[in-house]
N, C-alpha and C positions, 0 to 999 in steps of 0.2 A: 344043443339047441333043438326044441322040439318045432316040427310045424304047426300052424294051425289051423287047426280045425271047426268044420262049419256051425256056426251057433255058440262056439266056446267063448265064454268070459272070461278072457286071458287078464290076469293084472303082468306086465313084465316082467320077468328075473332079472334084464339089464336092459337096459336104458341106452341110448346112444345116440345123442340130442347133435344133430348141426346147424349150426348157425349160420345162414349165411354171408358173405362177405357184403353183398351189398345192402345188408339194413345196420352197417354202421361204416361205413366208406363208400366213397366214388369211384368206382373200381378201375375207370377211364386213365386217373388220375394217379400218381406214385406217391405213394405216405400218404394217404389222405385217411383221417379217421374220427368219428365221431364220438370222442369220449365221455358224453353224456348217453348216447345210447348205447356203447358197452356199458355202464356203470348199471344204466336200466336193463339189462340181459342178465348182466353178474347179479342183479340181484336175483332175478326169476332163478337162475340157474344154479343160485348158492341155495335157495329154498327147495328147491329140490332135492339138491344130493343131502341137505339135513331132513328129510322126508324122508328119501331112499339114502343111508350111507351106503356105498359101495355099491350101489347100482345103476348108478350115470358115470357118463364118459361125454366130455364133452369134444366135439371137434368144430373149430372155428374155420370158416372158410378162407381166403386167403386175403378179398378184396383187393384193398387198392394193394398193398403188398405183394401179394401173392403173383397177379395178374402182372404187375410191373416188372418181376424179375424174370419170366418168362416169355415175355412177350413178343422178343427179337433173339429168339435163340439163333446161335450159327449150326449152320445143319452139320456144317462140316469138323467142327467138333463135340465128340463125345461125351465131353464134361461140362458144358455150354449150360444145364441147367443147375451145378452148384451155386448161382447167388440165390436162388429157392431157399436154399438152409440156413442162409444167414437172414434171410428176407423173415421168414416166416417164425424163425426162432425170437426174432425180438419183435412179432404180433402174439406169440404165447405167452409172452414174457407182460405185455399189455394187458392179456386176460388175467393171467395169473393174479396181477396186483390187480386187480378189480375186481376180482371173486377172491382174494383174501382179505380185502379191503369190507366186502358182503358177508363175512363169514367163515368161507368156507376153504375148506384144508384140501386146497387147490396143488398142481403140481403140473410141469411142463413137461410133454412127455414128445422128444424127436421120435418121428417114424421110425426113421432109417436108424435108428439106434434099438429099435423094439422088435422091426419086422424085418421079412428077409422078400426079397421080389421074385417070386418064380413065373412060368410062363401063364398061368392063368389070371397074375396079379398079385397084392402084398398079403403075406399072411403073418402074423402074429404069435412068435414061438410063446412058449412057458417061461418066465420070468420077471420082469418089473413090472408090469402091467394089473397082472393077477395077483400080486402082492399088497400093489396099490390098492388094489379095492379090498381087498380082505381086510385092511386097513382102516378102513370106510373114508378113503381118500378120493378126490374129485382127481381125474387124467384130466389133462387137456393138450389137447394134438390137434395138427393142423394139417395139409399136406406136406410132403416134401419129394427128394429126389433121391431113389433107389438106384443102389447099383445092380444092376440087368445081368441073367449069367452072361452075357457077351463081351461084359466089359464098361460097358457105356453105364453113364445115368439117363434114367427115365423117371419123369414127373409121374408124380401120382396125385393128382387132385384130392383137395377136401369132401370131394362129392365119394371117391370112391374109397377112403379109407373106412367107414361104416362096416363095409365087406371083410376087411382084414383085420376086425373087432368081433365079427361075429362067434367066432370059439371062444371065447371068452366064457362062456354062461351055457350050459347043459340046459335050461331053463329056456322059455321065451325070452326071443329077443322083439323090441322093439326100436326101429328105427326112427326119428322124426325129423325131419328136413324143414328149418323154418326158413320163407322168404318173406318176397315183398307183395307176394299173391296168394289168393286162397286155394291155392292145390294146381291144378291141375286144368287148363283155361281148354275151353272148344267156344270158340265164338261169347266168350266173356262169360261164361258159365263154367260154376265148376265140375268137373268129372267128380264122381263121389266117391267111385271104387272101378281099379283098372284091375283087371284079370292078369299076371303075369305071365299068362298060356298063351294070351288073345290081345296081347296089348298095341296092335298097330294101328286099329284106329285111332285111338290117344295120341298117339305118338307123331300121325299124320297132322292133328289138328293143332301140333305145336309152332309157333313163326320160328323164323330163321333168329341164330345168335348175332349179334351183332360186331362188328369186327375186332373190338377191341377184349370181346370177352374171350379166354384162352379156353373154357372148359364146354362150352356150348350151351351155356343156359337152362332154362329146363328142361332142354332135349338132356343133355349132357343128365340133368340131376336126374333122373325118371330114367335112364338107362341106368344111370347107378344101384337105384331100388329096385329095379327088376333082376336086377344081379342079386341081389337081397333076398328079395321077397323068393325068387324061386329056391332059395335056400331055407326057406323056413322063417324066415324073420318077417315080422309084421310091418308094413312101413307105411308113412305118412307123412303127408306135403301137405301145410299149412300155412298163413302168414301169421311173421312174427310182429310182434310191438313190446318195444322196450318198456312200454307205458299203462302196462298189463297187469294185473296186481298182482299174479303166480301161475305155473306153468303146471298144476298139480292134475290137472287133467289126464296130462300126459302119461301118470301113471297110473290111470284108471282103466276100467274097461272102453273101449269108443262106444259101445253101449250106454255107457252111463255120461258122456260129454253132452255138455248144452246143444240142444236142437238149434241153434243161432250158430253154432260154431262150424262154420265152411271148412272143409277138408279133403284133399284127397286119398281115399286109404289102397294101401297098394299090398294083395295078399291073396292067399292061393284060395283061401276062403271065401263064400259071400257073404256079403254085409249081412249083420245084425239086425234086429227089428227095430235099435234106435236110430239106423241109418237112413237117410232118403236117399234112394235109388233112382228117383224118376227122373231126373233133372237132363240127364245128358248121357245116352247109351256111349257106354265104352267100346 
């Protein structure tokens, strides 16, 4: 993966689109899911990977799933987060037949079957993965829970597998994080572009997660991209809509995206000349 660089028109080498959990379940809620707005994703998301064969990966966040099975861990045991893998293997299992349903030559891929968890976090050896896409197959992964060298399982949120994708592609990567906001809020304005050298003002101007969220919300996502972005990967916090006609943007330069289009871009680079900068200092 190469960094990027100031003024460059990067189109992507890989793609690695997430979804969040709360724009199609109630994440407060256990099984809750809105299968008319997966159906409206799987479609954005199946026109995509036939745009790019083999260069999206999608990961679904957990929502009302994900959130529910970890919600009351017992501290006092170690293995307290394996309903995670059952939880979350049959909401891949939900995308899966909705993007093949859309298309697209979809496939469910467990974490903890792909990646191996060291002390920095999950990385991604050589085998199924990179197959898949050479393939010009759609991955779809969610979080799960790794076994820790200690022994223990440790959750790995949807927000932060992005990170253990990034080897994946010698090429730009691009990360996009879709929610229910447009990037990146300071007093209901968007941030446009957070510096990952300098990003605490941002980060201060974020409210608190609310209780029942287990990952910490857009603190939690934005610290995930800045694990990203300082590795060279290009990222971006936007909101999603099911109801969207196609996501093709996404693999264009941000240069070249609709001036209407709110975003936060998160990357070691400064904004482009199609970007507005003035709105809200980082």
């Amino acid at each position: 993966m190469t960094p990027t660089t100031a003024g460059q028109r990067e189109v992507p080498a890989l793609l690695i689109l997430k979804i969040g959990g709360g724009l199609f379940s109630v994440k407060s809620r256990d099984h809750d899911i809105d299968h008319d707005a997966v159906a409206g994703y799987a479609r954005q998301v199946a026109d995509l990977a036939a745009a790019a064969p083999g260069r999206v990966v999608l990961v679904s966040g957990g929502g009302s799933y994900g959130h529910g099975a970890v919600r009351h861990l017992d501290p006092e045991d170690p293995w307290a987060a394996l309903p995670l893998t059952g939880a979350n293997a049959e909401l891949r299992w939900i995308w899966t037949t909705a993007l093949r349903r859309a298309g697209a030559l979809a496939f469910p891929v467990q974490l903890a079957a792909a990646a191996v968890l060291e002390e920095d976090g999950a990385v991604v050896g050589v085998g199924s993965l990179p197959r898949l896409l050479a393939t010009g197959a759609l991955p779809v992964l969610t979080g799960d829970c790794l076994l820790h060298p200690d022994g223990s399982l440790r959750v790995v949120g949807s927000d932060h597998v992005p990170a253990a994708l990034l080897g994946l592609s010698a090429g730009p990567v691009r990360v996009a994080m879709l929610t229910d906001v447009e990037g990146v809020l300071d007093d209901g304005r968007t941030i446009p572009w957070i510096d990952p050298r300098e990003a605490g003002p941002a980060r201060d101007a974020l409210r608190v997660a609310p209780e029942w969220d287990t990952t910490g919300a857009m603190a939690g996502k934005l610290d995930a991209v800045l694990a990203c972005a300082r590795r060279g990967a290009e990222c971006l916090i936007l909101r999603g809509d099911p109801d969207q006609p196609d996501l093709r943007h996404l693999l264009r330069p941000v240069s070249d995206w609709p001036a209407e289009l709110r975003h936060t871009r998160i990357a070691g680079s400064e904004p482009t000349a199609g970007q507005q900068v003035d709105t809200v200092p980082a």
